[in-house]
C-alpha positions in Angstrom: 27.1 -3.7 -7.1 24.4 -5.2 -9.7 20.6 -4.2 -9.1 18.6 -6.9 -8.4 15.0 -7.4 -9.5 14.0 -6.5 -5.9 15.6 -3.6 -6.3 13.6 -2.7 -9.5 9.9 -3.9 -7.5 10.8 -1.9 -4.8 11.7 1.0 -6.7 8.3 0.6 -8.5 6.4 -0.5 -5.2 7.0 2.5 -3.1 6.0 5.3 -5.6 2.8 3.1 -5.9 2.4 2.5 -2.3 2.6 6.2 -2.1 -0.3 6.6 -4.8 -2.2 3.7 -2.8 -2.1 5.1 1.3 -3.1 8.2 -0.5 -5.7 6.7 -2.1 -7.0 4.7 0.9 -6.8 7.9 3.1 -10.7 8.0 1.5 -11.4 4.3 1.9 -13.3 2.2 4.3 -11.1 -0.2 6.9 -11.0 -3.1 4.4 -8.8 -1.0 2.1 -6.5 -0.3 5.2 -5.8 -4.4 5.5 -5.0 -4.4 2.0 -2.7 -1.9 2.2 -0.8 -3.3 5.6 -0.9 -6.6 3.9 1.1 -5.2 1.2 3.8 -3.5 3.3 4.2 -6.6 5.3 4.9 -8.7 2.3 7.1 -5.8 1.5 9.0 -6.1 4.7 9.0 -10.0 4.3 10.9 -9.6 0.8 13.3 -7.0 2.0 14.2 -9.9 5.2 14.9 -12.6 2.6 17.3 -10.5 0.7 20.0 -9.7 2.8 
């Protein structure tokens, strides 16, 4: 079973998604959009892959 690229963004996304809901724990709502924005687009990658 190869690794695919997604595979390697998603192994670097979720550390940094970590870092970021940490992050926005402190931030106004806008940064909460952002971040649901990213996880969505997240979610929409992970559908197209398998």
């Amino acid at each position: 079973m190869k690794l695919r690229p997604v595979t390697y963004a998603l192994l670097i996304l979720v550390p940094t998604l970590n870092l970021l809901i940490f992050y926005v724990l402190k931030q106004p709502l806008w940064a909460w959009i952002v971040a649901v924005i990213v996880l969505i687009c997240a979610a929409f990658t992970m559908k197209k892959t398998t």
